[in-house]
N, C-alpha and C positions, 0 to 999 in steps of 0.2 A: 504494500500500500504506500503511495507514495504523491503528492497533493500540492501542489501551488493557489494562492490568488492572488493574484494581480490585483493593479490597477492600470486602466487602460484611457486613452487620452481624451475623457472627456469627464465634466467635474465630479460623478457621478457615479458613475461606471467600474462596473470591477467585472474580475470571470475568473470561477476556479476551474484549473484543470487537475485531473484527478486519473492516476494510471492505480489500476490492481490489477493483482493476481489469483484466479481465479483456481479452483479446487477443480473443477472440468471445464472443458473446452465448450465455445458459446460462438455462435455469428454474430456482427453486428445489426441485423436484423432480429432477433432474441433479447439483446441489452437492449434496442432501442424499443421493442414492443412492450419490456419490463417496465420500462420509462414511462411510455404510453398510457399502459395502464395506471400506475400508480398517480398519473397524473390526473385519468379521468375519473377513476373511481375507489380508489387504492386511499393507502391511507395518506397520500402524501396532495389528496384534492384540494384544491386551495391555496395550495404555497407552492405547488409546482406546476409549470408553466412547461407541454411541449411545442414545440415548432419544427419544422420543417422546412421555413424560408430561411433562405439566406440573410442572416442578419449582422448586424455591426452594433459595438458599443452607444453608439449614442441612440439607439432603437430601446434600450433597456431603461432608461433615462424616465423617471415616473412611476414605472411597471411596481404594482405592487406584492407583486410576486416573492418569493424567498429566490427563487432559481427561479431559471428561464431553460432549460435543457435543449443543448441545440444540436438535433441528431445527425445534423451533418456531418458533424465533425466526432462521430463515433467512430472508433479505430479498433479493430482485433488485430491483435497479431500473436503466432504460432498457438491459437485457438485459442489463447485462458487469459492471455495477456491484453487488459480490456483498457483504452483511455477515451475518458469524456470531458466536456466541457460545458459547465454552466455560466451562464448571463446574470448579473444581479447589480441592483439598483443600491450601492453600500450605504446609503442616505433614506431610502425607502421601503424595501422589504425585508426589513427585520420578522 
């Protein structure tokens, strides 16, 4: 497990990226429908936010979101080895 957040150029704006390792192998298709879920009806409804567009820092700006999960940017590699990236408003969704 292994995790950053930035700050990115707008006053506002942050995004953590977060690599694990996972116990079995996973597509990113599987991580991102976990996502999915949890954002629509899981216990994470409410604070998390999924998207699918292409999106940038200052798009996050207001969102009162906790995360913004942005599945584009989900990556496997050698099947377990999983990194994602969330969007968040460091000023607003607490």
């Amino acid at each position: 497990l292994d995790g950053i957040a930035m700050r990115v150029p707008v006053p506002t704006g942050s995004a953590t990226d977060l690599v694990v390792t996972l116990q079995r192998e996973v597509t990113k298709d599987e991580v991102n429908a976990a996502f999915k879920k949890a954002s629509d009806d899981g216990a994470l409804k409410g604070f998390l936010t999924y998207t699918e567009d292409p999106i940038v820092s200052s798009d996050i700006v207001g969102d009162p979101s906790s995360c913004t999960f942005d599945s584009s940017l989900t990556m496997v590699q050698e099947g377990n080895s999983v990194k994602i990236l969330g969007w968040y408003d460091n000023e607003w969704g607490y």
